[in-house]
C-alpha positions as CSV (number, residue, x, y, z in Angstrom):
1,X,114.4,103.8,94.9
2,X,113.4,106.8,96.5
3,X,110.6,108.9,96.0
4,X,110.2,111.9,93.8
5,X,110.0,115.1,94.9
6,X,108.3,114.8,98.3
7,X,108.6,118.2,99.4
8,X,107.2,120.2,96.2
9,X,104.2,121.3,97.8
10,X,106.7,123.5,99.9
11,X,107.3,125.3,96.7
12,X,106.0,128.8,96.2
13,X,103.1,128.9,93.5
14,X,103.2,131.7,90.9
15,X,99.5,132.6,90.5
16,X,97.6,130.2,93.0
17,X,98.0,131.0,96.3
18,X,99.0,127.8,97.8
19,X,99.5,124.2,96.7
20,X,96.2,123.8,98.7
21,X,94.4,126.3,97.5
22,X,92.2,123.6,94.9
23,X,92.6,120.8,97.0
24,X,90.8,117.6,95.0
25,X,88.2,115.4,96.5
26,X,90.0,112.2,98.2
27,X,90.5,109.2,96.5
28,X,88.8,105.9,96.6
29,X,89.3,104.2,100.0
30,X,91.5,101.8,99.6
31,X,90.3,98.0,100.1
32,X,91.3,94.6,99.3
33,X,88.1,93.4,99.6
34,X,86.9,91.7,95.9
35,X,83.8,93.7,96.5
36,X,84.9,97.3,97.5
37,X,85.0,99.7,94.6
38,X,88.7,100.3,95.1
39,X,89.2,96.2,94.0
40,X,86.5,96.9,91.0
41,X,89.1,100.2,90.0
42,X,91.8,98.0,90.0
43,X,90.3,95.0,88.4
44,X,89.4,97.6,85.6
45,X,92.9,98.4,85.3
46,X,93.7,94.6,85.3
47,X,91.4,93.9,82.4
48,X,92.2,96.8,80.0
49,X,95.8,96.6,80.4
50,X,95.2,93.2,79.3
51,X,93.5,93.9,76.0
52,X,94.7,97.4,75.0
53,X,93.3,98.5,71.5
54,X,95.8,99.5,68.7
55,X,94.7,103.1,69.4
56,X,95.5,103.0,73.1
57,X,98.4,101.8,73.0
58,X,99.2,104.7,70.3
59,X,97.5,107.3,72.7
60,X,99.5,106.4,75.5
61,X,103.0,106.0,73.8
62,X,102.2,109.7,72.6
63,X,101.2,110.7,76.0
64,X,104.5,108.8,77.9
65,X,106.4,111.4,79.1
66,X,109.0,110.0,81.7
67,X,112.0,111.5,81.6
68,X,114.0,109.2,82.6
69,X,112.7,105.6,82.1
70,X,115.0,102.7,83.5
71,X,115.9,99.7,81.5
72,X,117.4,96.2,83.0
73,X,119.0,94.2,79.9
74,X,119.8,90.8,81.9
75,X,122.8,92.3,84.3
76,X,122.8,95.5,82.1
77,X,120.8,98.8,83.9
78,X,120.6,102.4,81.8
79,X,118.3,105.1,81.3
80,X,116.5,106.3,78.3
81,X,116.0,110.0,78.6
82,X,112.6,111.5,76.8
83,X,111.1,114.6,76.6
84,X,108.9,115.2,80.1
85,X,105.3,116.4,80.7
86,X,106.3,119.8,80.7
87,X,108.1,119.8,77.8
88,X,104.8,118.1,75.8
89,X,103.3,120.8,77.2
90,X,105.4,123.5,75.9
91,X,105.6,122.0,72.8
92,X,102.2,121.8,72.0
93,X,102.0,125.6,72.8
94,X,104.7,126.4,70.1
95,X,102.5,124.3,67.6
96,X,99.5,126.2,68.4
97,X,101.5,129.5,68.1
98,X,102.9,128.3,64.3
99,X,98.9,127.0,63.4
100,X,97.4,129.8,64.3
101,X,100.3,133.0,63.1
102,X,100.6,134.4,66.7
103,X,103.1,137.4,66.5
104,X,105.8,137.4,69.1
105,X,103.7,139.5,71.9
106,X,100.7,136.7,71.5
107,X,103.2,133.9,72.0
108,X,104.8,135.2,74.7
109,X,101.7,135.3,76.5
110,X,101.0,131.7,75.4
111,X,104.2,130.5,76.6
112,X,104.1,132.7,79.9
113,X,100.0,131.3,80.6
114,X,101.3,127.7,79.9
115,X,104.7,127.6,82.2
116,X,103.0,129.2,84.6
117,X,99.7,126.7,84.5
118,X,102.4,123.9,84.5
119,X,104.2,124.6,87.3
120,X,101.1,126.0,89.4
121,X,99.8,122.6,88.3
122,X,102.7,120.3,89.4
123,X,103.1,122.0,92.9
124,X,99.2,121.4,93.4
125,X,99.4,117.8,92.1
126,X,102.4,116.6,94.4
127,X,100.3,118.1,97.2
128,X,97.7,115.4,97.1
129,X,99.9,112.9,96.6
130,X,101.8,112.9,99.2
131,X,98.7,114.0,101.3
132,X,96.7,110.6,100.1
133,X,100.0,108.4,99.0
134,X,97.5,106.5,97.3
135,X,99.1,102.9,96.1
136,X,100.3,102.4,92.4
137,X,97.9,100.4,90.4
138,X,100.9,98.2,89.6
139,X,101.9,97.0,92.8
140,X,98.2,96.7,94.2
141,X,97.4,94.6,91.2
142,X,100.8,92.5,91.8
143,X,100.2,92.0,95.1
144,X,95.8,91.5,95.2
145,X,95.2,90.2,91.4
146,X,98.4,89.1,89.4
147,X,101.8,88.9,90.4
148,X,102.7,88.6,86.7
149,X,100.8,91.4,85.6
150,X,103.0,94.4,84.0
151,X,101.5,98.1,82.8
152,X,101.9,99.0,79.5
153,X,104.2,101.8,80.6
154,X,106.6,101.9,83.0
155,X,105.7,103.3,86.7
156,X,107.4,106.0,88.1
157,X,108.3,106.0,91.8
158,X,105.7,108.6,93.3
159,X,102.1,107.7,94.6
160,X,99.1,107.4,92.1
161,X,96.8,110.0,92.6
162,X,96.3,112.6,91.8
163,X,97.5,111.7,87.8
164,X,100.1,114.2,87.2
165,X,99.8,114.1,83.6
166,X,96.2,114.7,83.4
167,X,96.6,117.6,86.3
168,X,99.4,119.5,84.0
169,X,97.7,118.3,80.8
170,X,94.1,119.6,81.6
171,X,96.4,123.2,82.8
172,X,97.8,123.7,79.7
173,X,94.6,122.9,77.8
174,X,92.7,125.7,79.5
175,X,95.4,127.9,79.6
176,X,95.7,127.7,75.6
177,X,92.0,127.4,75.0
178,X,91.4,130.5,77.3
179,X,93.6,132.2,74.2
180,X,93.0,130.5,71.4
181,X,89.6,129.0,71.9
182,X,88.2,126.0,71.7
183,X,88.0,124.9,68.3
184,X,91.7,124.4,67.8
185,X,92.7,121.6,65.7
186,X,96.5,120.6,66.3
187,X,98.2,117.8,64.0
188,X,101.0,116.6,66.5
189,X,104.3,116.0,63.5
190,X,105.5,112.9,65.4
191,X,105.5,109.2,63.9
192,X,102.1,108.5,66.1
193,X,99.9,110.6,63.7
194,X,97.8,111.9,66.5
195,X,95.2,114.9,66.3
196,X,95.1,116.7,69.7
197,X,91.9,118.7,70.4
198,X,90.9,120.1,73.6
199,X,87.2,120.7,74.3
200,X,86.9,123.6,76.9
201,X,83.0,122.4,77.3
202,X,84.0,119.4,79.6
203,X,87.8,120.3,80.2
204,X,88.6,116.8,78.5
205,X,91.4,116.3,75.7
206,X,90.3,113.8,73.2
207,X,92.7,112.1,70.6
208,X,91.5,110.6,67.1
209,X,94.3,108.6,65.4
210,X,94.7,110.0,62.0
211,X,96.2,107.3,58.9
212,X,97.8,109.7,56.8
């Protein structure tokens, strides 16, 4: 398969000026050494994908956003389609509009601030990836740690860092914060039960699984 979208960084950016204008510090050097840090990343992986709380698993499932996820059912190949990052990220705008009244001009920024920090975001993200092509977890582990060792979700075919979904994710958290603040509580309506909350102190998004 071939990979995604190699040329994005070609793309002209709406309100950065270039896809290198925030340019992120390289990644970990890559080593196969059992005492390099980039091993000890890996082995990390390794071991939590191994023993993945209920709440992970939850978090993640809420947080898988591949479009277009292949499935091989003995000789049997199709695709499940699912909403994509973008579209999380859109959504959770319209929530936050609904949650907190916003009357069509307020929204329409919203959704303007959000699209715009998500493609922005994307253009920058695919910039550094195909700048470091950093190996996927999966097939470093395969091939360093365990050939029988399988993610929880299934990788997509573009290289590792930087995370796309925590590039675009952390864009549309400041965007929103920077207009609804910081304090805003969202109760995502899907089958997951997961509170959303982004904290615009340390630019993290933080997930409490709620038993209703």
């Amino acid at each position: 398969m071939d990979a995604v979208e190699p040329h994005w960084n070609e793309i002209r950016t709406f309100v950065i000026d270039s896809a290198q204008q925030f340019r992120p510090v390289p990644p970990t050097a890559f080593s196969t050494d059992k005492n390099s840090q980039f091993y000890k990343e890996a082995f990390l992986v390794y071991e939590t994908g191994k023993n993945l709380t209920e709440e992970q698993r939850a978090i993640a499932s809420f947080w898988d956003c591949n479009p277009f996820v292949m499935n091989v059912k003995g000789h049997v190949m199709f695709a499940t389609k699912k909403i994509s990052p973008g579209g999380h990220g859109i959504n959770i705008t319209r929530l936050a509009c609904t949650m907190t009244k916003a009357d069509m001009a307020r929204s329409a920024e919203a959704y303007v601030r959000v699209a715009l920090s998500l493609f922005d975001g994307f253009v920058s993200c695919w910039d550094e990836k195909y700048r470091s092509k950093l190996v996927r977890p999966e097939t470093y582990i395969n091939q360093n740690i365990s050939e029988d060792w399988a993610p929880l979700l299934q990788t997509p075919p573009f290289p590792e860092y930087t995370s796309g979904h925590s590039v675009i994710s952390t864009s549309a958290a400041t965007a929103l914060t920077g207009l609804f603040g910081d304090n805003l509580h969202l109760l995502i309506p899907r089958k997951l039960n997961l509170e959303w909350r982004h904290e615009v102190s340390n630019r993290s998004c933080r997930h409490r699984k709620k038993r209703l």
